[in-house]
C-alpha positions as CSV (number, residue, x, y, z in Angstrom):
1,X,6.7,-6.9,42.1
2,X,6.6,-3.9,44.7
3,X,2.9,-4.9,45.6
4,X,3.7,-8.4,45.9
5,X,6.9,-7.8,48.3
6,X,5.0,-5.4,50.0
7,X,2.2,-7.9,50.9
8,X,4.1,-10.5,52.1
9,X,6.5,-8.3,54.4
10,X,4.2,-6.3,56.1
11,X,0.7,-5.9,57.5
12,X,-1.5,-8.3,59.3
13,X,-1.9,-10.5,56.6
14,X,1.6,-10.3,55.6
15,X,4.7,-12.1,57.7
16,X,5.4,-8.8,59.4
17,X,3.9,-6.7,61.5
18,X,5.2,-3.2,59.8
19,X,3.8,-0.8,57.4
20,X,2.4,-2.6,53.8
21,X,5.4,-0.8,51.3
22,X,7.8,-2.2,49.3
23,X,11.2,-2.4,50.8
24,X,14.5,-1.2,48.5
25,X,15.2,-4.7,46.4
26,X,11.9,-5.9,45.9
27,X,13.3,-6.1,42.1
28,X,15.6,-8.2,42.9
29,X,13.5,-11.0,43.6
30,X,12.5,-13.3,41.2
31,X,10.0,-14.4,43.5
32,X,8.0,-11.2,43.9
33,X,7.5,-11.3,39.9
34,X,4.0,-12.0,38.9
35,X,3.0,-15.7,38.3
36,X,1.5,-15.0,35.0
37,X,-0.6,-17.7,33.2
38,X,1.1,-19.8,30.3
39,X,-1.6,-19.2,27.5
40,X,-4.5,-21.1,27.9
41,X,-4.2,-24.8,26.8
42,X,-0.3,-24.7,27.8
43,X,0.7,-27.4,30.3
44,X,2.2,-27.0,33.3
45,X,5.3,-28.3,32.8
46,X,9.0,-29.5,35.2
47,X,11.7,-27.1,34.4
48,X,13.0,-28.3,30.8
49,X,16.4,-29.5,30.3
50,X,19.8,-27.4,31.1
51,X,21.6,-26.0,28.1
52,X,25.0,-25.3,27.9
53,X,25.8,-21.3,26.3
54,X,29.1,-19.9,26.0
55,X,30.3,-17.2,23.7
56,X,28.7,-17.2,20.6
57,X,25.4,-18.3,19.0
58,X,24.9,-17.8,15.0
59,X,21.4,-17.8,13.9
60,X,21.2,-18.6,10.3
61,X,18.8,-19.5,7.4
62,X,20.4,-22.7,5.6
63,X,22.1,-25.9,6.3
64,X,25.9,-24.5,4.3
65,X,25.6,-21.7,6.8
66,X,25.6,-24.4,9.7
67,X,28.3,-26.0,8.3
68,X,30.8,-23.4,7.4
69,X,30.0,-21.7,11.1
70,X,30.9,-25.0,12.7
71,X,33.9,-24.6,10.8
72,X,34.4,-21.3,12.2
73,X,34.7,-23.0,15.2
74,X,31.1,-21.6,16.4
75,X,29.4,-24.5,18.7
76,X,26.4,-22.9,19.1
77,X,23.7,-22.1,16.3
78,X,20.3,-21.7,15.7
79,X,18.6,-22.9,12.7
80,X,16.0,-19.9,11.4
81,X,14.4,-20.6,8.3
82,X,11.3,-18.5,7.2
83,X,9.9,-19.9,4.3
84,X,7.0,-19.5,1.9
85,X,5.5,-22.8,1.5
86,X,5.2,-21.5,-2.2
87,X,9.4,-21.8,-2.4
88,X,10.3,-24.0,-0.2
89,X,8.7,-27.2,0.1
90,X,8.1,-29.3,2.6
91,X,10.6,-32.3,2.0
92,X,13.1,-29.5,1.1
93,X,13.0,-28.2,4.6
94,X,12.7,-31.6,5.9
95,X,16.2,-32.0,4.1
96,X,17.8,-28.8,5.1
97,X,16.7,-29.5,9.0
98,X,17.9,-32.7,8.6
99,X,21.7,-31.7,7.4
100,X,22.1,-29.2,9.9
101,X,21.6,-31.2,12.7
102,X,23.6,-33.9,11.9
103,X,26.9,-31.5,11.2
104,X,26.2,-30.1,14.4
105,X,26.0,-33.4,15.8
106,X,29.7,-35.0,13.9
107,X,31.1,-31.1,15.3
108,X,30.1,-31.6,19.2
109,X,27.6,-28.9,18.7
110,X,24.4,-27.8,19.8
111,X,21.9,-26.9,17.3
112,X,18.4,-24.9,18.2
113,X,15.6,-25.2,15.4
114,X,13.1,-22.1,15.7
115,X,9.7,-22.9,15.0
116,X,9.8,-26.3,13.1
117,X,9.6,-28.4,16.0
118,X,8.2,-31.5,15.2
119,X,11.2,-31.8,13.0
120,X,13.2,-31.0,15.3
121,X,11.6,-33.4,17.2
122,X,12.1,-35.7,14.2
123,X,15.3,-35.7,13.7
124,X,17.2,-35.2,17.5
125,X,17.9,-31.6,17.7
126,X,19.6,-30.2,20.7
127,X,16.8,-27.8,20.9
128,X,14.0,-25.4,20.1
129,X,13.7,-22.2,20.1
130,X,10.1,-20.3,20.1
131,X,8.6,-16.9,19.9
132,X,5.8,-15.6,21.8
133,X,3.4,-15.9,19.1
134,X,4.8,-19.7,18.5
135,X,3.5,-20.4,21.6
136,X,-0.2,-20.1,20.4
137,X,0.1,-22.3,17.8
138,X,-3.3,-24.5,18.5
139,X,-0.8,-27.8,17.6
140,X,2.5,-27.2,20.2
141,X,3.6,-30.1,21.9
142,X,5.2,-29.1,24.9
143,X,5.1,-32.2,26.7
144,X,6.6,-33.9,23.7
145,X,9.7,-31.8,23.8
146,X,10.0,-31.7,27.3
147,X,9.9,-35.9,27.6
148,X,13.0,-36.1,25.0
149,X,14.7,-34.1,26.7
150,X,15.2,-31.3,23.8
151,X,15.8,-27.6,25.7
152,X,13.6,-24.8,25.3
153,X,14.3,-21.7,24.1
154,X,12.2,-18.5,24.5
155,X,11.9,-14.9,23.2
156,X,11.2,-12.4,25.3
157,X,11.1,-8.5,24.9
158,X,9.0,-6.9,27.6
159,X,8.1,-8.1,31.2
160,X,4.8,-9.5,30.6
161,X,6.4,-11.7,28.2
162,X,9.0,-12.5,30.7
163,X,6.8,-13.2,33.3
164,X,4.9,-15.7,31.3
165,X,7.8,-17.2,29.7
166,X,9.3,-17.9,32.9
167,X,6.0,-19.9,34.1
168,X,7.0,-22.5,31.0
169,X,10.7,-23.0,33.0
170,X,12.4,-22.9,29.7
171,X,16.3,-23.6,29.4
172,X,17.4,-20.1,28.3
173,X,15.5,-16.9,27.9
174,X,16.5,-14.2,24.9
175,X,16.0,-10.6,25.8
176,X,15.6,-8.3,23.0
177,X,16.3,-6.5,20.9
178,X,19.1,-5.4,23.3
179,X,19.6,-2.7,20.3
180,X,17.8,-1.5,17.4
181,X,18.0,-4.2,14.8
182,X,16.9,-4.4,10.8
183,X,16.6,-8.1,10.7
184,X,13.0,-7.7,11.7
185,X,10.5,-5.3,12.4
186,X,9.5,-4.8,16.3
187,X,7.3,-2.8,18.2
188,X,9.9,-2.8,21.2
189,X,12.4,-0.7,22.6
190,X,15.7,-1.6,22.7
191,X,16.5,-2.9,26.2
192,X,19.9,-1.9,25.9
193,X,22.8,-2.8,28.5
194,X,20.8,-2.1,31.4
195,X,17.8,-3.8,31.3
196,X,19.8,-7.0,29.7
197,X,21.9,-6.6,33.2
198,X,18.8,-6.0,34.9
199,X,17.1,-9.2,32.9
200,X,20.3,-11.3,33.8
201,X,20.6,-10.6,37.5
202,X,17.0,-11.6,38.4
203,X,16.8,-14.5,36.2
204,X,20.5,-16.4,37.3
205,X,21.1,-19.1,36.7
206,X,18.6,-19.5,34.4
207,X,20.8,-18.5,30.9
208,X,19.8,-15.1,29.3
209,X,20.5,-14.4,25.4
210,X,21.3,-11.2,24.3
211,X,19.7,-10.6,20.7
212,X,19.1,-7.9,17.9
213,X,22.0,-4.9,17.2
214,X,25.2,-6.3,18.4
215,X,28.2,-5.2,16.6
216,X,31.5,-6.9,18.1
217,X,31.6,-3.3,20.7
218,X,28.5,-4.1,21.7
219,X,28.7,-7.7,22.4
220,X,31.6,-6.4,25.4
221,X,28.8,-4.8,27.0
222,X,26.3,-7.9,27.1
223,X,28.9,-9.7,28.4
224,X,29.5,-7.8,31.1
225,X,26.0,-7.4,31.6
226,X,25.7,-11.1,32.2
227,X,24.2,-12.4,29.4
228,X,24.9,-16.4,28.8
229,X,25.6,-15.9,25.1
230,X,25.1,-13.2,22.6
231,X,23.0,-14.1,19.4
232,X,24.1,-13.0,15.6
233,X,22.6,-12.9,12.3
234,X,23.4,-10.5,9.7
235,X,26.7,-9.2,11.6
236,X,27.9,-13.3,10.5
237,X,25.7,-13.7,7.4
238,X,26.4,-9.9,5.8
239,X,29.6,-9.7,7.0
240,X,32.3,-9.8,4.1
241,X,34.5,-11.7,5.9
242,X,32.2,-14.5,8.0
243,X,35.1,-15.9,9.7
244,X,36.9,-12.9,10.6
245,X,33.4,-11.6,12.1
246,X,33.0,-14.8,13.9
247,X,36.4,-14.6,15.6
248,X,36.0,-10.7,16.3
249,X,32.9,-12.0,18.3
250,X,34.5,-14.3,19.9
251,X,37.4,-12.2,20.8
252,X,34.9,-9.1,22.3
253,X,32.9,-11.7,24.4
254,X,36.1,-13.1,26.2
255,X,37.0,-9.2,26.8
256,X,33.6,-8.7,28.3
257,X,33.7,-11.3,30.5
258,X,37.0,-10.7,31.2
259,X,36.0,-7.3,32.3
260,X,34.3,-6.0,35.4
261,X,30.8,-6.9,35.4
262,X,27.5,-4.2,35.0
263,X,26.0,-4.1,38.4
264,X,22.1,-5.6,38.5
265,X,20.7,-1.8,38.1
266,X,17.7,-1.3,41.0
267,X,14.8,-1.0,38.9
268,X,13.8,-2.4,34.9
269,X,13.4,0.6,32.1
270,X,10.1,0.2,29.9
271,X,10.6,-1.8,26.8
272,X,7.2,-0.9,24.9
């Protein structure tokens, strides 16, 4: 980002006339961030469609857990389900997919799928959320998803892998894990309140996620970092009391935005 600011600022092949060097900011630009290649075979692609993200987003495993979050109150939800094919079969996930998204639909919810696109596809989700590694998948149908108009959601947890999800124009970005997390293994650091503000700031108004480690305390901090939404698993799904978790969520991410915001710090600590 510094070389590319400093290019186009200064020098006689740059704009300017001054010294080639960076000037203070030059993170702050989401246009001085490399243009890194989708991986080859991905389209290039118009921006997918806006999503909406406000306070909470559950991530769960089953169809009841949909239902009993929507109950909750919780409008947002991601639909997770990693499954042996040797347990669960295919018209059994078929099934599952297909109850979730219709009692998000009767609740005025949105509903994200990760991985199983095609059924969400299928069956009208709001939208799909991928991983890095999803995106190599030799099958993916990007254009497909983009032409009905479902949004696109993408993990992220390093700046290469921003870089090159932002090339795809998804509808929200998740940066993670923002802490240290048990829900699955990951070779990142945490990015933690300041590169999530950091994250946030360059990518607005493009929605950032905040995922992986957040206890209710935490989630004041991502909001006030600027993330769009905070993303929970186990601290709904473990909890003892799953509706007493969701509403001390809710409560901490009106407080954080409530609050005065983290300033966009100057430069990005290293996630790996």
């Amino acid at each position: 980002m510094a070389t590319t600011q400093a290019l186009r600022a200064g020098g006689p092949a740059g704009q300017g006339a001054g010294p080639v060097r960076a000037e203070p900011g030059f993170a702050h630009r989401l246009d001085n961030l490399p243009a890194a290649e989708p991986l080859q075979g991905l389209p290039t692609l118009p921006a997918f469609a806006p999503c909406e993200l406000q306070g909470l987003y559950a991530v769960v495993d089953s169809a009841a857990w949909v239902e009993r979050l929507l109950a909750a109150g919780v409008r947002t939800l991601q639909l997770r389900i990693k499954r042996a094919p040797a347990v669960v079969s295919d018209a059994a996930l078929e099934a599952e997919l297909q109850r979730a998204v219709q009692a998000a639909r009767a609740a005025g919810a949105r509903l994200y799928v990760n991985d199983h696109w095609r059924l969400a596809l299928r069956h009208g989700a709001y939208g799909v959320h991928l991983g890095q590694e999803d995106l190599q998948a030799p099958d993916l149908d990007l254009p497909a998803l983009q032409a009905a108009g479902l949004r696109l959601g993408l993990s992220s947890h390093s700046l290469w892998e921003l870089a090159r999800a932002v090339a795809l124009q998804p509808s929200y970005l998740a940066c993670g894990p923002v802490y240290p997390t048990t829900t699955k293994a990951m070779p990142w650091r945490p990015q933690g309140a300041h590169n999530l503000a950091w994250w946030a700031g360059l990518l607005a108004p493009l929605p950032v996620v905040a995922i992986g480690g957040l206890t209710p305390e935490r989630a004041v901090n991502a909001a006030r970092a600027g993330a769009g939404t905070v993303a929970i698993a186990s601290g709904l799904t473990a909890a003892a009391d799953p509706e007493g978790a969701v509403a001390a969520y809710q409560a901490a991410w009106q407080a954080g935005r409530a609050g005065v915001g983290l300033a966009m710090p100057e430069l990005p600590r290293p996630s790996i």
